[in-house]
C-alpha positions in Angstrom: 5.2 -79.8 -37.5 1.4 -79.2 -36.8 0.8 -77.7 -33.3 -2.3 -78.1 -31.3 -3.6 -75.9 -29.3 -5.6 -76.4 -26.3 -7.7 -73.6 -25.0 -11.1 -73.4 -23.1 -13.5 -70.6 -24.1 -15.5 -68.0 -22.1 -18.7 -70.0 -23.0 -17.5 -72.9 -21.1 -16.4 -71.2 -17.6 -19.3 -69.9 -15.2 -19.0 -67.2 -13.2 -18.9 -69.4 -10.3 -15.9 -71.8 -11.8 -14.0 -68.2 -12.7 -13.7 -67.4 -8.8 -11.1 -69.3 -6.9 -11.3 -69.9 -3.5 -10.2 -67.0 -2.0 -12.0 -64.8 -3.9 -15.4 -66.7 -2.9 -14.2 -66.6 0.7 -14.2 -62.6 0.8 -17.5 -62.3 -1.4 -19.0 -64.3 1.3 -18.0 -62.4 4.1 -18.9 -59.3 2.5 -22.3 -60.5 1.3 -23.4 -62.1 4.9 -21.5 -59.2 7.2 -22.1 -55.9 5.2 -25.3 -55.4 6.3 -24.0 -55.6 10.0 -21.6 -52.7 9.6 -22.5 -49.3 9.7 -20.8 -45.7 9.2 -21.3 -43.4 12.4 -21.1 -39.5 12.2 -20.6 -37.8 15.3 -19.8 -34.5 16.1 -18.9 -32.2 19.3 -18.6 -29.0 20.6 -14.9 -27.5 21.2 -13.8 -24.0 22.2 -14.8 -21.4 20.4 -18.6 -23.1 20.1 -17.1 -24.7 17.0 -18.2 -28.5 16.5 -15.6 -31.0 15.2 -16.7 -33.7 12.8 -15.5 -37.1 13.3 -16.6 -40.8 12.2 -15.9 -44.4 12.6 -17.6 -48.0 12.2 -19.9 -49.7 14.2 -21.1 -53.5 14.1 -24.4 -54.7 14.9 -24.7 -57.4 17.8 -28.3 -57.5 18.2 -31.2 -57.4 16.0 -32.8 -54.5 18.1 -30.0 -51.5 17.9 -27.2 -52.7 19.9 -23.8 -52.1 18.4 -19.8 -52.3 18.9 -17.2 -49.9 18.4 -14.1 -48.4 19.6 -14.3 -46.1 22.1 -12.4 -43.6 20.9 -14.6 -43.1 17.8 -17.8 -41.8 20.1 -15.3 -39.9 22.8 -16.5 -37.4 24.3 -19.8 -37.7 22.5 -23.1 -38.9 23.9 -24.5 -39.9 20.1 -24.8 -39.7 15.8 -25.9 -41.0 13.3 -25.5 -44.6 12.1 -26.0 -45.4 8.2 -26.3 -48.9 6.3 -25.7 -50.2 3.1 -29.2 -50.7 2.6 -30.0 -47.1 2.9 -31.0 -46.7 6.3 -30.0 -43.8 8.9 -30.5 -44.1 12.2 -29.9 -42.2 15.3 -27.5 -43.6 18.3 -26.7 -43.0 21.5 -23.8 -44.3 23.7 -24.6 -46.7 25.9 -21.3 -47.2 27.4 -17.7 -46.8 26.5 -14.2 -48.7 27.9 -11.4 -46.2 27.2 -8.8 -49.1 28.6 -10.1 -51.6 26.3 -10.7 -48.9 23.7 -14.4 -50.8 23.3 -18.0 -48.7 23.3 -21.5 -50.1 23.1 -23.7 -48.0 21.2 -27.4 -48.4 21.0 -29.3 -47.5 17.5 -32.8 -46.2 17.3 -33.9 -49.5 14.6 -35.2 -53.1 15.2 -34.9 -55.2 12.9 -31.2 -55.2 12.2 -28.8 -57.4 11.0 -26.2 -59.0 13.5 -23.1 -60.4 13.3 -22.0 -63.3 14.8 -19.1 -62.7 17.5 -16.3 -65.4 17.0 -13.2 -65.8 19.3 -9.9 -64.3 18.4 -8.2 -67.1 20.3 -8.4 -69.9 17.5 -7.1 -67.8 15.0 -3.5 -68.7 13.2 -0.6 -66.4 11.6 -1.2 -66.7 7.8 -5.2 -67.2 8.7 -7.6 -64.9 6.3 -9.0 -62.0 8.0 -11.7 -59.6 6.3 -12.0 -56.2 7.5 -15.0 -54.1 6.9 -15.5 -50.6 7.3 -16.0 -46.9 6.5 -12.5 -45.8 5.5 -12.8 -41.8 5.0 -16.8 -42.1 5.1 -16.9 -44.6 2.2 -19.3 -47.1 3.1 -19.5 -50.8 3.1 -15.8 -50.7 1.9 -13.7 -54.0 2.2 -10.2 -55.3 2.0 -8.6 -58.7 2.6 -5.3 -59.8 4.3 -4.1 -62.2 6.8 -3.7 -62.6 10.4 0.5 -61.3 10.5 0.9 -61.2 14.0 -1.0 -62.2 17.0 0.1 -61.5 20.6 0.5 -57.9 20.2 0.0 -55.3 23.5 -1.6 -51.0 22.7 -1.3 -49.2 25.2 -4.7 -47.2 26.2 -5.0 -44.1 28.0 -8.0 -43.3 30.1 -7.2 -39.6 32.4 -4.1 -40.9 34.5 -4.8 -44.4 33.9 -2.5 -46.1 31.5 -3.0 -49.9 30.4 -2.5 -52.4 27.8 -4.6 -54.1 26.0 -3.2 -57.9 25.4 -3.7 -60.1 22.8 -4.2 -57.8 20.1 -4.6 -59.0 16.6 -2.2 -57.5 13.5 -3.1 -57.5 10.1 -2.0 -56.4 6.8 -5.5 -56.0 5.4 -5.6 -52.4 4.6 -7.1 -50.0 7.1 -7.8 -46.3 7.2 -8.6 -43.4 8.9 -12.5 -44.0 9.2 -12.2 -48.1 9.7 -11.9 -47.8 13.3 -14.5 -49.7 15.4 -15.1 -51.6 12.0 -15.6 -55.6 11.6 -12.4 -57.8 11.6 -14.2 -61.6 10.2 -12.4 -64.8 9.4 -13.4 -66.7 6.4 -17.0 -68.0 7.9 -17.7 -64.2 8.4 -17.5 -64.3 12.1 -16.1 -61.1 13.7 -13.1 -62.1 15.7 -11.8 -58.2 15.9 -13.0 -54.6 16.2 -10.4 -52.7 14.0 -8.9 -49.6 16.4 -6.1 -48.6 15.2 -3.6 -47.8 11.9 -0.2 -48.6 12.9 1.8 -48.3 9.7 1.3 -49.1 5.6 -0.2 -52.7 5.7 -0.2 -52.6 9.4 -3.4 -52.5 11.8 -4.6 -53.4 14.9 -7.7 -54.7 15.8 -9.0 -55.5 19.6 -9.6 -59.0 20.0 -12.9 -60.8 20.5 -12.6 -63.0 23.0 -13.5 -64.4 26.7 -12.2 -60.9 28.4 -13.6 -58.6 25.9 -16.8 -60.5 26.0 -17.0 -59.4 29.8 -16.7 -55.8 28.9 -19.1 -55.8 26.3 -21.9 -57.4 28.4 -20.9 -55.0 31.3 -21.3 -52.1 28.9 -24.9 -53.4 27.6 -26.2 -53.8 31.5 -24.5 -50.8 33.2 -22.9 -48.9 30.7 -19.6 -49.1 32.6 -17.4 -51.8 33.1 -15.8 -52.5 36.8 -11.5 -52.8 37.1 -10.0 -53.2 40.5 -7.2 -50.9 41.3 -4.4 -51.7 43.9 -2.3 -48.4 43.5 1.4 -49.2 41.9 3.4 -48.7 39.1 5.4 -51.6 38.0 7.2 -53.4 35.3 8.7 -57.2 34.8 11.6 -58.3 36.1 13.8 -61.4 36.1 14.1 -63.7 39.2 17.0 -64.7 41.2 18.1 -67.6 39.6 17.7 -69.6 43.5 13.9 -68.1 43.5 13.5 -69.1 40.3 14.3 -72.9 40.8 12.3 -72.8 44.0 9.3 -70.9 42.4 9.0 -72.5 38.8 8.7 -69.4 37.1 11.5 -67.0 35.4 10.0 -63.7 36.5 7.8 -61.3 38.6 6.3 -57.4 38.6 9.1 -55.4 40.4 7.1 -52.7 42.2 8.4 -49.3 40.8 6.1 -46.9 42.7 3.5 -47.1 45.7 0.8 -44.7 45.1 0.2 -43.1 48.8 -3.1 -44.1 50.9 -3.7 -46.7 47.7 -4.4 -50.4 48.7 -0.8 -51.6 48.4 0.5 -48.6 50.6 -2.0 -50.1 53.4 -1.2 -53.1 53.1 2.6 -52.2 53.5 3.9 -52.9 50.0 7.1 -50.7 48.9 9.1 -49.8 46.1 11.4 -52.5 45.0 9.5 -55.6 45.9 8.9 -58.1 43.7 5.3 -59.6 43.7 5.0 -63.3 42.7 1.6 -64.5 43.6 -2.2 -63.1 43.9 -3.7 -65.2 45.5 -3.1 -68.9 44.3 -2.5 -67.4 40.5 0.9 -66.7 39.4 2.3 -63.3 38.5 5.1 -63.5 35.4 4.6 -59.9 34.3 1.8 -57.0 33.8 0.2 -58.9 32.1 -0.7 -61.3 34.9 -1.4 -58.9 37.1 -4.0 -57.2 34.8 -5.5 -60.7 34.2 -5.9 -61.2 37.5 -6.9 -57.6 39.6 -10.6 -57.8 37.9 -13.7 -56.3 39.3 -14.3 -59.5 41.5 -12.0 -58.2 43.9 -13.2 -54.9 44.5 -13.3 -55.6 48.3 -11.7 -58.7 48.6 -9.1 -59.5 51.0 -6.3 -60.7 48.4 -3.0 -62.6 49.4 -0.2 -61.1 47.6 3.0 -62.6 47.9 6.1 -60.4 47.8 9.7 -60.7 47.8 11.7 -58.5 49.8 15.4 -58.6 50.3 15.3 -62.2 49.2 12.8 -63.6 51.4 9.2 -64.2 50.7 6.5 -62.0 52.9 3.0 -61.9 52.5 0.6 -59.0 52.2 -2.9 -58.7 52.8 -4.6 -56.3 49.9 -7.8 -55.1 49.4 -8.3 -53.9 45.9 -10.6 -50.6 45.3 -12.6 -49.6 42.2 -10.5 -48.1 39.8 -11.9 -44.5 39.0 -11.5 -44.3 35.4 
C-alpha cells in the first residue's frame, strides 16, 4: 500500500500565519505599551549615612513626564532616575504618593513621552488575558503573559497607624518579580487595567486596579500631590444581623463597632463599642468595605446620619467626619 503524505513546507507559511492568536495578542501589547513603561532607580539615606538601592516600574500617563507607580517603590524618597527602552534616562521626582492605595504619581523631567492608555479593571473576566510589563530585578522592558485568576481580592495597606484595604484587587498568574512592582498590567488591546504591587506566591500577583476610585486618587495626586480620606475614629469588623433586623432591613449584615477612638468623631457623636452601624446616610453599610466606599473626602465636615443599632433598637447618630491624617 502506497501512502501519501501531506505536509506544508516552510516556504509556504509567513511569519504572520506562524503566530496564533495569542501569541499576536501579547506582541501587540508589548509593541504599543513598552515604550510607556520605564525602570526607576531610587535610592535613600539610612543609619549609618549608608544609602539603600531600591527599584520599581513606572507607566507613563502623559506625554509630558507624568507617571504611575506604587507607592511603595518611591517610599521615603523624593526622586531617581527613570530609563526607557529607547535609551532614554531621565530624572523624576515624586509628585505625590497614596500609601493606603499603595499608588504614587511621579513626574519625569522629558516631553515627549509615550502614554498608555488607562482602561477599567471593572470589565475584566476570570480566564481574560492580562499582560504584565515591567522591570523584574532591573531587566528592562521584560514581559510575561497570563490570565485574570481571580478578581475581588482585598491587600491590606499600612500607612503609620492607619491600616486599610484596598478592594477589588486583580490576581494573576502572569509571572511577577521583585522589580515588577508599579509595572503595567494591559488586557489584550494594550490598555492598562492594573498597576502590579505585589508578589504573593509562585504564579500569584496582585495588581491595584484601574478603575473609577483609583482614578480619583490619581488625579488628586497630579493636582495636590495628596489625596483627601475622611476619618470617623473606630475600629470595626462585619457582623451578621439578627435574623428579625434582617427581614426588616433587606440586608444580611452590618460593621459591629469594635473600638471608639477617644475625642474621634464617633466618640462625639456618642457611638460605642458594640453597636452595629447600618446606614451612612441613605447608603447601606454590609461590611468595611461599604464603610470605606462611602467615608470619602466629601465628607470632611459634613454632618453625616449614621444609623446604629443598639440593644436591638435603631438610634441615630449625628457624625462629622475629620481629615484623616495619614
Amino acid at each position: 500500500m502506497d501512502l501519501t503524505f501531506i505536509s506544508s513546507t516552510p516556504q509556504d507559511i509567513t511569519d504572520e500565519q506562524a503566530l496564533d492568536a495569542y501569541s499576536q495578542a501579547v506582541i501587540g501589547v508589548a509593541e504599543r505599551l513598552s515604550p510607556s513603561v520605564a525602570n526607576l532607580r531610587v535610592s535613600r539615606r539610612v543609619r549609618g549615612g549608608r544609602r539603600l538601592e531600591g527599584g520599581g516600574s513606572s507607566v507613563v500617563i502623559t506625554p509630558d513626564g507624568f507617571m504611575l507607580t506604587s507607592a511603595h517603590v518611591v517610599a521615603r524618597n523624593d526622586g531617581g532616575l527613570a530609563s526607557f527602552v529607547d535609551g532614554r534616562e531621565l530624572d523624576f521626582e515624586v509628585v505625590g504618593a497614596d500609601a493606603l492605595s499603595d499608588l504614587a504619581v511621579l513626574r519625569a523631567d522629558g516631553r515627549d513621552l509615550v502614554p498608555a492608555v488607562l482602561g477599567d479593571a471593572e470589565t475584566l473576566r476570570v480566564g481574560q488575558l492580562v499582560v504584565a510589563i515591567g522591570n523584574p530585578h532591573g531587566f528592562t522592558g521584560s514581559v510575561t503573559a497570563g490570565v485574570v485568576s481571580a478578581l475581588g481580592r482585598s491587600l491590606p495597606t499600612r500607612s503609620g497607624a492607619n491600616v486599610r484595604v484596598v478592594d477589588n484587587v486583580i490576581q494573576t498568574d502572569a509571572a511577577l518579580n521583585p522589580g515588577n512592582s508599579g509595572g503595567a498590567l494591559a488586557d489584550g488591546r494594550a490598555r492598562v487595567v492594573g498597576i502590579n504591587t505585589a508578589v504573593a506566591g509562585v504564579g500569584l500577583g496582585l495588581a491595584v486596579p484601574i478603575n473609577t476610585a483609583t482614578r480619583q486618587i490619581v488625579a488628586a495626586l497630579m493636582s495636590e500631590g495628596r489625596f483627601r480620606r475622611a476619618y470617623i475614629g473606630i475600629a470595626g469588623g462585619p457582623r451578621p444581623l439578627p435574623p428579625r433586623l434582617a427581614r426588616t432591613l433587606g440586608r444580611t449584615s452590618g460593621v459591629e463597632v469594635v473600638q471608639v477612638v477617644e475625642g474621634g468623631p464617633a466618640d462625639r457623636a456618642g457611638m460605642r463599642p458594640e453597636d452595629l452601624i447600618v446606614q451612612l446616610d441613605d447608603t447601606p453599610i454590609e461590611g468595611m468595605d461599604d464603610l470605606q466606599r462611602v467615608v470619602v473626602s466629601e465628607l470632611i465636615g459634613r454632618s453625616v446620619r449614621a444609623t446604629v443599632i443598639r440593644e436591638g433598637r435603631e438610634r441615630e447618630l449625628e457624625l462629622i467626619p475629620v481629615e484623616l491624617d495619614a
